[in-house]
N, C-alpha and C positions, 0 to 999 in steps of 0.2 A: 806586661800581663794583658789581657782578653778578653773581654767583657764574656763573649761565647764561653770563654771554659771560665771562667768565674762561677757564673750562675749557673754551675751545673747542679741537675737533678736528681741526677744518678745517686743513688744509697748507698753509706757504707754498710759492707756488709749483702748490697744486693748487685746483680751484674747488668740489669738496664734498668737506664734512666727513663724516670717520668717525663716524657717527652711530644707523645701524642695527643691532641687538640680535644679528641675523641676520647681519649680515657680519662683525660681532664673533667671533662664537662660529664663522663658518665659519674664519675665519685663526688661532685658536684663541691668539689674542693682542691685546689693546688697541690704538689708536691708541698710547698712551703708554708701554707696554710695547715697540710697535715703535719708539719715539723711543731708548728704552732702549738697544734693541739695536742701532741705526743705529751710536750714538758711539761702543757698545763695541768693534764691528768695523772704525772709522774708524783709518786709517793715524796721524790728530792724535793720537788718543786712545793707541794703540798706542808711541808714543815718549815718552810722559809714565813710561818704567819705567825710563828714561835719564836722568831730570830731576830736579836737586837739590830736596828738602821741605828740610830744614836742611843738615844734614852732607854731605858730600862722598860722593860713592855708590861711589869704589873703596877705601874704608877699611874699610866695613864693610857685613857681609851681611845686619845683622838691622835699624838704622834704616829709616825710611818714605822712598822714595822719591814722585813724584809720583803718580805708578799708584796706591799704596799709600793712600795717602791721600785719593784723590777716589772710590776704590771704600770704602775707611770711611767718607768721610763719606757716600757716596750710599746705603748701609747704614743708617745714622741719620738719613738726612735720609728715608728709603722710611720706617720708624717713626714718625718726625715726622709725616710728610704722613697715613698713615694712620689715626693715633688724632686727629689733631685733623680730618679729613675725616667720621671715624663721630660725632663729636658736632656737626661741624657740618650736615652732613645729619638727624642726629635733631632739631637746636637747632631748625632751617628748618620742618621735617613740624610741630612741634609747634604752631609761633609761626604756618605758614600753610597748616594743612591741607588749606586749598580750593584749593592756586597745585601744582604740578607740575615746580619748577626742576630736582629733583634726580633726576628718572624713570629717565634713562642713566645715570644716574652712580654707583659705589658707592664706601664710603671707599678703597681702593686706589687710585682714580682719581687723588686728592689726592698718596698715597703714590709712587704711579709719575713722576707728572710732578714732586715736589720731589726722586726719588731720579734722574732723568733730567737735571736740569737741576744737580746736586751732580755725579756721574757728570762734566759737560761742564766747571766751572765752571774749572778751570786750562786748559783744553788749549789755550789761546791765551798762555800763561807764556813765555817763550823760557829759554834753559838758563841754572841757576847760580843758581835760585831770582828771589827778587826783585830780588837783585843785577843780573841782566840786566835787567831794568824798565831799573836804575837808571842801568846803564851808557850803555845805548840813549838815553835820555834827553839825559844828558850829551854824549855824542859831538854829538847833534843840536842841543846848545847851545853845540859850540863854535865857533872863528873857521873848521875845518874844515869847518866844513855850510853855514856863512853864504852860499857862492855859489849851491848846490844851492839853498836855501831863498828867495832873495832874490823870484823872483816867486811865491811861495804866497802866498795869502791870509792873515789870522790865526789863522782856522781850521784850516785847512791845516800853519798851521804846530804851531802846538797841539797836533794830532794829535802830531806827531813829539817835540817839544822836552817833551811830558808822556807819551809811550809811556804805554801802557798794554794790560798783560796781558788787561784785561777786554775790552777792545777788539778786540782782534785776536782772543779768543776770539767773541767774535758774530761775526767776519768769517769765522771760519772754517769754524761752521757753518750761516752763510748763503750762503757765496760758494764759499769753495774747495774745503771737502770735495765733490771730486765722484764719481759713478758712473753709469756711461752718459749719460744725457742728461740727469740729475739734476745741477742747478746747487744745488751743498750740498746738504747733507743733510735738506733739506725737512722738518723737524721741524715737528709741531703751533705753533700758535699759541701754546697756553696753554704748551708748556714752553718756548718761544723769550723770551715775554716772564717768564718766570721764568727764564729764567736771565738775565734784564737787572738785576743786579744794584746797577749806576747808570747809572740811564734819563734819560743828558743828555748834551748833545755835547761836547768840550774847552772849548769858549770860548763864555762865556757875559759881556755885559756887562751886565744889567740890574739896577740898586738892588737890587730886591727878592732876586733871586741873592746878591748879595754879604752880604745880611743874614741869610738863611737858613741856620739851624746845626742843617738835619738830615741822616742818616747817607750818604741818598742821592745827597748830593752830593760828598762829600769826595773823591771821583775820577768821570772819566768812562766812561760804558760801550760807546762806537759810534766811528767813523772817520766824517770824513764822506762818504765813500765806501760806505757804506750806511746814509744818514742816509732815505735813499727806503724802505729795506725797514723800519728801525724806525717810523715813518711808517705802516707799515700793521701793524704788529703792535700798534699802541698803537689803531690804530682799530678792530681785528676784536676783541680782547678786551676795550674800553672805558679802556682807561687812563687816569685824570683829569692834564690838562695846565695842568702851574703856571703858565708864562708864555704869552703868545700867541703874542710875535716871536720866540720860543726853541725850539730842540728838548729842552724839559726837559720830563720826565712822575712821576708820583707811581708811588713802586713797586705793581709787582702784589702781593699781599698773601701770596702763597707764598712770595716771596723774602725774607721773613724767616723763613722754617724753614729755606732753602737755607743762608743768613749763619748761624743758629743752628746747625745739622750740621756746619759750616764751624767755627766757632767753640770747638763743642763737641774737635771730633775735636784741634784741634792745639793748642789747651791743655792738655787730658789728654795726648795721645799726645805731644806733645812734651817733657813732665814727665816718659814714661816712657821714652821714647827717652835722654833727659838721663843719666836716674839708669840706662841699660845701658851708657851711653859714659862712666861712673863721673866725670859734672859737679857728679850733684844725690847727695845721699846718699842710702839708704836709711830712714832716719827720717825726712828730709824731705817724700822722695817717699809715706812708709806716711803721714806725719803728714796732711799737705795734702790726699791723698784720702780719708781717714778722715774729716774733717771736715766733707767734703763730702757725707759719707755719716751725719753725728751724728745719735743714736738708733735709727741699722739697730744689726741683730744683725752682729757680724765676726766671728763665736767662729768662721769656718773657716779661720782664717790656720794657717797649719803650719811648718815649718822652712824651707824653701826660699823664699830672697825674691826671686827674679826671679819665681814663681808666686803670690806673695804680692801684687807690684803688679800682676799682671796679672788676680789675683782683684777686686784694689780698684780697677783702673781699667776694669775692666767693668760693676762695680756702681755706679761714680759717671757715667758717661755713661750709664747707665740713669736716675738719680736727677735728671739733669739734663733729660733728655729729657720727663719729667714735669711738671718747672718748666717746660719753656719752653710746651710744649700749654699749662697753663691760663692762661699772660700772654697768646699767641696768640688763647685763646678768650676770654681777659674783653677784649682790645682789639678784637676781632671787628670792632667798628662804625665804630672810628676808625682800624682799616687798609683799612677798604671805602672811606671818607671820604677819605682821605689824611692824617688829618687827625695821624698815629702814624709816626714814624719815627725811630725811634732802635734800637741791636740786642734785640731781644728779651730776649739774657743779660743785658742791663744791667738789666733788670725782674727775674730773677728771685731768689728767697732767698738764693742759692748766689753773687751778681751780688762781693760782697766778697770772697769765697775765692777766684774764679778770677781777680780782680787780683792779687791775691796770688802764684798760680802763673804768672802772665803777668811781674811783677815779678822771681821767682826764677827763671822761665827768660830771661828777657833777659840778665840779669847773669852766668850761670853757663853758659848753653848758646850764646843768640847771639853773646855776645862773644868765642867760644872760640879759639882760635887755628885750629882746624880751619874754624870758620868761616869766618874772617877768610880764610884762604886761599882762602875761595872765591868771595871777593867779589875779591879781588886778580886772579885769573885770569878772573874775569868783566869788568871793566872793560879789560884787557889785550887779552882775547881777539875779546870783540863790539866792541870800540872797534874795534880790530886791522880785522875783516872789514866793517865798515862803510865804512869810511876808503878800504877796495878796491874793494868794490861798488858806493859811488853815487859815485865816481870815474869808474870805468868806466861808466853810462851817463850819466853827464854831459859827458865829454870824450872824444875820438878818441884812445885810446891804442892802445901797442902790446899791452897785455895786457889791449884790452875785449872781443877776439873769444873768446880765452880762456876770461874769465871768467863771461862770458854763456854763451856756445854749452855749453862743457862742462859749467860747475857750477852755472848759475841755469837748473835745469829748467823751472822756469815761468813762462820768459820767452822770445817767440817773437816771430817776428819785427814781426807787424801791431803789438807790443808799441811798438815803436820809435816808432808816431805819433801813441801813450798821450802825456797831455800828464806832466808831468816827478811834478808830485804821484802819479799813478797807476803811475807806474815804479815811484820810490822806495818805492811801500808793494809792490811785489813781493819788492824787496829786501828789509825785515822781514820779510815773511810768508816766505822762506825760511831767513832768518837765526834770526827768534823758533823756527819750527821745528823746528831742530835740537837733535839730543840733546848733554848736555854733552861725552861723548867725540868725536862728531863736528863739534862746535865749534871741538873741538881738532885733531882730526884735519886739517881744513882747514886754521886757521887756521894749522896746522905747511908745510902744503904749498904756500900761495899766499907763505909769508913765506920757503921755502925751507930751512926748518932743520929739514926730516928730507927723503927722497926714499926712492917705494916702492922695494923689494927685487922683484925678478922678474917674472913672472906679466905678467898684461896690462895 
């Protein structure tokens, strides 16, 4: 692959790239910079302040909800992209001072499109964390979907019975996020295929698939309902393509600092979230970032230890963000290849300690009882609204006019002669959607066990 067609400009959806120095500096903001600001202002993005990270979000006011966390990690992942961008532009001028790849481009360019495509990389989650993944999942695998699903393809069915978050986030802003006559948020190439996080469709049967144990395939990242758009985003920015008969492609090589940001932010921040909901102790939590940190100076720790983890969980996600630049830049040539694919963290020094605190937050934070609840109410709930919705466009009842006309906004009528797979993924995309309270909200009023008070 190409660093030139990597970071291309060009929009889906539009036929030239933002390219010129002058139009640049006239809108007084990047292509990628405006990619930035598209998601931020997007209605998807905007509901993720509703959506469980771990914990339950009406318990408490100071854990990470979703918002919280894709703007941390797009914070560290902006860092990431632009220290390893200024050494990859000086690596390039040195090794080809006659060629001209990087003339447009300065390191921020790197840093904007991995903090844009971090920024995006939940917003296609549906509520209750990944429990809702799970739940969605499940409902579609049981005896209750079986009629719905009976003429889909394997593909097709795939899509549903393996849900996935990643998924419906590229649907989202290729398809749905719209504005005027904009069909999605028409983001650049390079950070569309950066945030393809796994660049392959649900179902895949070929030997070599099934042999393959690298990280980009352990879940899928498209529907096949926009298996045409990833199609051209893997051709305009060069993506090298593993099988022929397959839609599987080799990640673009940003999306390992996306996954690292990603990786980085909810290890630490979940360790420190832990030890404020008083799961993980306080010497555990100073111990495990301290070590992360061995040989810095810490002589500024003081009395107060909520400022004390937050001293050392600043300085070890700095520490880390260090490691993972130079594995990024010594793998430089076997992520261009494809020939590198495993998490970045798993490379670097620090790769043993944060098993460690991925070990000590499983056991003490994910299994907590507060969790637990909200895995219960996620499978309850989206089971619950699923069971009602593709009900109703599946058969003539008496509460299909209902459920459509009034509560499935993005569903109209030409909808109707959508063949049955393109129904049902409207259904998700309104269900995944939704914030956790109004999950509830719903699922309280279509099941009848609350009814509004007054007003309209």
């Amino acid at each position: 692959m190409e660093w030139s067609k990597l970071l291309s400009r060009k929009r889906l959806g539009e036929n030239f790239p933002e390219t010129s120095e002058t139009e640049i500096k006239a809108q007084n903001r990047t292509a990628f910079q405006r990619d930035f600001d598209r998601i931020v202002f997007s209605s998807s993005f905007r509901r993720l302040k509703d959506k469980t990270q771990v914990f339950p979000l009406f318990n408490n006011d100071y854990v990470r909800n979703r918002l919280i966390h894709s703007l941390e990690a797009s914070c560290v992942g902006r860092s990431l992209g632009t220290i390893v961008g200024e050494e990859i532009i000086k690596r390039h001028q040195e090794l080809h001072s006659h060629q001209d790849e990087f003339k447009n481009y300065i390191p921020s360019d790197f840093g904007d499109i991995v903090a844009a495509a971090c920024l995006a990389h939940d917003i296609g989650n549906p509520p209750f964390g990944h429990t809702g993944e799970d739940a969605i999942q499940e409902w579609f695998k049981s005896d209750k979907a079986a009629s719905a699903l009976k003429e889909f393809n394997l593909q097709q069915k795939a899509d549903l019975t393996f849900f996935e978050g990643n998924a419906q986030g590229f649907r989202i802003i290729t398809r749905k996020e719209r504005q005027a006559d904009r069909i999605g948020m028409q983001l650049t190439y390079a950070t569309l295929a950066t945030f393809l996080k796994y660049p392959r469709e649900s179902l895949i049967s070929s030997p070599t698939f099934q042999q393959y144990n690298g990280k980009s395939t352990k879940k899928y990242g498209f529907f096949q309902a926009e298996k045409d758009v990833v199609n051209q985003v893997a051709q305009e920015v060069g993506l090298l393509r593993r099988a022929r008969n397959s839609a599987w492609w080799c990640r673009h090589p940003l999306v390992f600092l996306v996954e690292a940001a990603d990786d980085i932010c909810y290890h630490i921040v979940d360790l420190e979230d832990g030890f404020r909901m008083g799961y993980i102790t306080y010497e555990d939590t100073k111990r495990l970032l301290s070590e992360i940190l061995k040989g810095e100076n810490l002589n500024n720790l003081g009395c107060d230890r909520e400022d004390n983890i937050k001293y050392l969980r600043s300085k070890a996600i700095h520490k880390l963000i260090i490691e993972v630049k130079q594995v990024f830049l010594d793998y430089e040539l076997k992520l261009l290849s494809g020939d590198f694919d495993q998490p970045l963290t798993s490379e670097i020094p620090s790769s043993k300690k944060l098993e460690e605190i991925i070990d000590i937050t499983r056991k003490n934070v994910y299994e907590s009882c507060e969790v637990i609840e909200v895995k219960v109410a996620g499978y309850e709930v989206l089971g619950g609204l699923l069971e009602e919705f593709v009900t109703a466009i599946t058969n003539d009842s008496l509460s299909k006019s209902y459920l459509i006309k009034k509560l499935l906004p993005n569903f109209k009528e030409e909808d109707e002669r959508q063949e049955l797979y393109r129904k049902i993924l409207k259904v998700t995309d309104y269900i995944s959607g939704m914030t956790d309270s109004y999950a509830v909200s719903v699922f309280k009023k279509i099941k009848g066990i609350s009814l509004p008070r007054g007003g309209r």
